[in-house]
C-alpha positions as CSV (number, residue, x, y, z in Angstrom):
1,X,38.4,-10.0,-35.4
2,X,35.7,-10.8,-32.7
3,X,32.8,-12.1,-33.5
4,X,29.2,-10.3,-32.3
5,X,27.1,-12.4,-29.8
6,X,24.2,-13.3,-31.5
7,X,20.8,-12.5,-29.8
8,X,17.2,-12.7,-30.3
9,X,15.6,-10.1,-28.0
10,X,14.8,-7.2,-29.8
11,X,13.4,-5.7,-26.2
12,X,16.2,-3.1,-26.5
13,X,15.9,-2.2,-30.1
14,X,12.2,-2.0,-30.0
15,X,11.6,2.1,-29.9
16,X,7.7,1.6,-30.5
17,X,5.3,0.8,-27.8
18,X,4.0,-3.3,-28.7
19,X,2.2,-4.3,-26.0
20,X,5.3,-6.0,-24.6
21,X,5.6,-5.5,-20.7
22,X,8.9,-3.7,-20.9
23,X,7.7,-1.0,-23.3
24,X,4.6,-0.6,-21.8
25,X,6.4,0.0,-18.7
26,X,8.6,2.3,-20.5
27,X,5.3,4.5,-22.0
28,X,4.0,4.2,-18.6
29,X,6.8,5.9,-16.9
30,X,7.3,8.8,-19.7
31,X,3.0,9.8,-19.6
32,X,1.4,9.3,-16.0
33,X,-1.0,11.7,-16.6
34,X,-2.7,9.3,-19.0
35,X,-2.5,6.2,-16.9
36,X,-5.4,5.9,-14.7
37,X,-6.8,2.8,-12.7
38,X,-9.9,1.8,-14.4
39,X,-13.6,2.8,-13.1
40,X,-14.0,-1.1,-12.0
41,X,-10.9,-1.3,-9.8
42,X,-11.2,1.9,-8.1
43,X,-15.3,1.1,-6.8
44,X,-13.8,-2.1,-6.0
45,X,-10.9,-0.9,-3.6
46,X,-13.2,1.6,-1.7
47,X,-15.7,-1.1,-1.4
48,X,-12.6,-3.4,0.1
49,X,-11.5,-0.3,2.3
50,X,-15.4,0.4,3.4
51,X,-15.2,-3.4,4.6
52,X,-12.0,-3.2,6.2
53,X,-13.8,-0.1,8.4
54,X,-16.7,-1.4,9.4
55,X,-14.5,-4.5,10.3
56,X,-12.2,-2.7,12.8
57,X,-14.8,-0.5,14.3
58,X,-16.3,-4.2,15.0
59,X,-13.5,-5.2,16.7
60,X,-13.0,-2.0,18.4
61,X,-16.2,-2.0,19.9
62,X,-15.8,-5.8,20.7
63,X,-12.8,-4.9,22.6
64,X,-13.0,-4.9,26.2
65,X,-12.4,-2.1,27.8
66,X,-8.6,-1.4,30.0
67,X,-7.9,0.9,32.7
68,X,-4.6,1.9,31.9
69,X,-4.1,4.5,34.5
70,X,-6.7,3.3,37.0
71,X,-6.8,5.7,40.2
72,X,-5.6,4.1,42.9
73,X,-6.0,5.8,46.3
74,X,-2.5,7.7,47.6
75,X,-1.1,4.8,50.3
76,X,1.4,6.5,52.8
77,X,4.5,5.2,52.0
78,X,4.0,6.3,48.7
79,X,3.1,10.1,49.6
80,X,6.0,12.2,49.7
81,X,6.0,15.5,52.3
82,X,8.4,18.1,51.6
């Protein structure tokens, strides 16, 4: 007869939510229509995106300006006559 490993997490026997990381996971998963980021987070990450904006359009604006198609004036032994 074998003996049974002994073990002491009860992780995986636990059925009940307790505030452990694993089962809140676990309730997480089974009810996302309960699980909302709070008020505080969500006024902070539009303020961070607001930031991030008005950063880029800084930059943007900053930026100087490239002619990436500049016209140049047709030279003739570039022009092609058919």
């Amino acid at each position: 007869m074998t003996r049974r490993k002994k073990t002491r997490s009860l992780a995986d026997k636990v059925s009940i939510r307790t505030g452990k990381r694993k089962d809140y996971k676990k309730w997480r998963h089974e009810n996302p229509d309960q699980v909302t980021s709070s008020q505080r987070f969500t006024q902070k990450k539009r303020q961070q995106r607001k930031l991030q904006a008005a950063r880029k359009l800084a930059r943007q604006e900053q930026a100087p300006t490239i002619a990436i198609h500049p016209e140049r004036p047709a030279t003739p032994d570039t022009e092609h006559n058919d």
